[in-house]
N, C-alpha and C positions, 0 to 999 in steps of 0.2 A: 691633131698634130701638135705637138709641142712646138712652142715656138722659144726665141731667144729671150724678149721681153719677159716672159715667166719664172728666167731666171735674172734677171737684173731687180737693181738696189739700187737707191736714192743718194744714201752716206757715202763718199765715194770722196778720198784723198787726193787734194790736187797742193799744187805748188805753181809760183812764180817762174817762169824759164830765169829771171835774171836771181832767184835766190840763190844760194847755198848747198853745198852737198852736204853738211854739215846740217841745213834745216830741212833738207830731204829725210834726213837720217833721223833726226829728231819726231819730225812729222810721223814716218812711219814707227815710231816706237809707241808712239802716243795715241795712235788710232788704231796697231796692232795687225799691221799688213805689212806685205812684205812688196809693193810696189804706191806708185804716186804717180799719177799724170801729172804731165807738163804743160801751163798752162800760158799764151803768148796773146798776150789782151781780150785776156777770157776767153780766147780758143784753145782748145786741146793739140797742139803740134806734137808730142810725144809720150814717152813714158820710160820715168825712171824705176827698176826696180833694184833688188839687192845688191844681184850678179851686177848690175852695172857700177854701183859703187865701190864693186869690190876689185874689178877688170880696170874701170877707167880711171878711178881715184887711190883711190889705195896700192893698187898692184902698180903703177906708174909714177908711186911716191910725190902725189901734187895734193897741194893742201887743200884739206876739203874746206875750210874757210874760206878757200880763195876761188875753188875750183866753182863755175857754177852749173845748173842745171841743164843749158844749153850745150855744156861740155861734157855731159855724161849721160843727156838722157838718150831713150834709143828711137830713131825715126826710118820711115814714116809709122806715124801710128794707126796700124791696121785695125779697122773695125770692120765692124758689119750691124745689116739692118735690123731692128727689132721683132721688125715680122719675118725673119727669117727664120727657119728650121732649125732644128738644134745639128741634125745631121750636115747643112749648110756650113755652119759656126764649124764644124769636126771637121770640114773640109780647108776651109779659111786656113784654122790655126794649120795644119797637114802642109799646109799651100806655103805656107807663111814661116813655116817650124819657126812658130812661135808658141812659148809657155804662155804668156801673157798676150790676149786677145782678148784688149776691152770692146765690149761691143756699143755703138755709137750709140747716145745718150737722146733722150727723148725730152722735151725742152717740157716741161711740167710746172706751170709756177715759177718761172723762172728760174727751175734745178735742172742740173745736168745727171742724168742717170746712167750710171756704166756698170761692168759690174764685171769681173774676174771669174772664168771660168770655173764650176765647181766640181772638185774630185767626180763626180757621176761624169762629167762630160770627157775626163779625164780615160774614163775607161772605155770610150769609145773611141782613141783613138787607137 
């Protein structure tokens, strides 16, 4: 049985909840992802991706300089276990009609592991 773990990844862009949309925006350009968890004294409370910069900041004409992460990321941030199935994960995001289904991070060395669904799970839904 595939499990979710077998597709998660270590490298995994996060942000400050009290930064910027503006260093949301930077961040994902520069690590080359179209989303960033939100991260509230090292915990994961959210996640901000493109559509949301593009709906809460931009389309509402407030400055992304000023605007912060708390104000546009999206919550709650639904995960799911590592040892879960992949057909689990298919169910979740279904459950959740969510594009972005980080799944909860496995504490390694002190990293956090998440990892963004990839096109194969895509076609399971």
């Amino acid at each position: 049985m595939s499990t979710v773990k077998n597709y998660m990844r270590k490298d995994i862009s996060t942000i400050s909840t009290e930064a910027s949309a503006v260093e949301a925006s930077k961040t994902m350009s520069t690590d080359k992802v179209g989303y960033i968890i939100a991260l509230e004294k090292g915990r994961p409370v959210g996640i901000v991706t493109e559509r949301d910069l593009v709906l809460k900041v931009m389309a509402e004409d407030k400055n992304p300089k000023e605007t912060t992460i708390s104000e546009c990321m999206s919550t709650p941030l639904v995960t799911i276990d590592p040892d879960k199935s992949i057909e689990e994960a298919v169910e979740t995001m279904k459950k959740h009609a969510r594009a972005f289904t980080p799944w909860r991070g496995i504490r390694r060395g002190g990293e956090l592991r998440w990892r963004r669904p990839s096109a194969r799970i895509y076609k399971r839904l």
